[in-house]
LOVORO-717018 format. One record per residue (C-alpha): x, y, z. Coordinates in pm, whole numbers, padded with zeros to 5 digits, always signed. Example, Ala and Ser with C-alpha at 12.3 -4.5 7.8 and 13.67 -1.06 7.14 Angstrom:
BEGIN
+01230-00450+00780/+01367-00106+00714/
***
This chain:
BEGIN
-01140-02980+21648/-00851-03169+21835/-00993-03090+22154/-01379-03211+22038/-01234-03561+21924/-01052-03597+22239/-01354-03513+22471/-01551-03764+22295/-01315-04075+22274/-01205-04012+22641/-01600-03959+22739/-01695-04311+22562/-01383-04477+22688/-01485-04330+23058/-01858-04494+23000/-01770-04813+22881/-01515-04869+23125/-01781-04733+23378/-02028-04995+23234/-01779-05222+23270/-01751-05249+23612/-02096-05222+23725/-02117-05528+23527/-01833-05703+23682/-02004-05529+24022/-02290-05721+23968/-02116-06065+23872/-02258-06034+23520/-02347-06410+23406/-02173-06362+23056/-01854-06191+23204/-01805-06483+23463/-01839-06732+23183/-01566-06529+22992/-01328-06550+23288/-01374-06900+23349/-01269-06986+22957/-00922-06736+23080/-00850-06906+23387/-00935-06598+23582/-01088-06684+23904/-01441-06535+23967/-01302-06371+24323/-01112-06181+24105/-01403-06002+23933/-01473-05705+24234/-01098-05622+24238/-01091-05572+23866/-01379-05379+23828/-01230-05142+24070/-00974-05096+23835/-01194-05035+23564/-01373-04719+23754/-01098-04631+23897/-00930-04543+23536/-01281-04415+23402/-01307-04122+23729/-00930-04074+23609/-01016-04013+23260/-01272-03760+23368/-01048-03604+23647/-00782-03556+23349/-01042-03254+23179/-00939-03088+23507/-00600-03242+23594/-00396-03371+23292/-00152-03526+23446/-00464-03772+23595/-00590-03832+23278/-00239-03981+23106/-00179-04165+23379/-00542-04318+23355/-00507-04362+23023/-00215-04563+23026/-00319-04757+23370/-00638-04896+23138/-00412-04943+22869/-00161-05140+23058/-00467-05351+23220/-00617-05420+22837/-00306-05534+22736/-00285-05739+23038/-00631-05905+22979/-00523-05984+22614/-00227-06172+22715/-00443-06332+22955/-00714-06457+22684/-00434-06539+22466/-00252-06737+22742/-00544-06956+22796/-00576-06989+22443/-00935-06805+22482/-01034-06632+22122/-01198-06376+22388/-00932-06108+22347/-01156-05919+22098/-01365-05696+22376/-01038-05639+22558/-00888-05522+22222/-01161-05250+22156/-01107-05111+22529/-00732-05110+22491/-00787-04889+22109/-01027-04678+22301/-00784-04629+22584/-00483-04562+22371/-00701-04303+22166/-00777-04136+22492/-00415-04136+22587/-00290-04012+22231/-00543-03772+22195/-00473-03636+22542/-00137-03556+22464/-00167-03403+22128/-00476-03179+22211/-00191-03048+22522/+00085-02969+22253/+00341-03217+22447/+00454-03420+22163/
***
């Protein structure tokens, strides 16, 4: 049952990080007026979403390589927590969205790691 939970919160965290960056890819209208109310410049946006799919191909590559997978996991946890302080810094009630990534990253970390018995 562990295992089913896990595959499912790391498979939705992998596609919406995935969606993610195909929308900062394509210089989504809505996420460059988000960045702008952050302070984040726009030249930015390419470099993150990198980041995004690069932590959603790690989250998959962890069903074959744990090790990946944690280290994913807490790479797009570290970068939601970064984009909250960011919002937050810039006084930007924006920090919501980032705030449902970083849960389902965290869940995808925690559930990683008690599925593999290394508590």
């Amino acid at each position: 049952m562990l295992f089913v939970l896990y595959t499912v919160v790391t498979v939705v965290t992998a596609a919406v990080n995935t969606m993610s960056a195909v929308l900062d890819f394509r210089r989504y209208e809505p996420i460059l007026v988000n960045m702008e109310k952050a302070g984040v410049p726009a030249s930015s946006l390419f470099g993150l979403g990198v980041l995004k799919a690069a932590g959603a191909a790690g989250l998959l590559a962890g069903f074959a390589v744990p090790l990946i997978g944690t280290a994913a996991a807490v790479g797009l946890a570290l970068f939601f927590v970064g984009a909250i302080a960011v919002h937050l810094r810039a006084r930007d009630h924006g920090y919501w969205l980032p705030g449902i990534f970083l849960l389902l990253a965290v869940g995808s970390l925690v559930l990683g790691v008690a599925h593999r018995g290394a508590w």
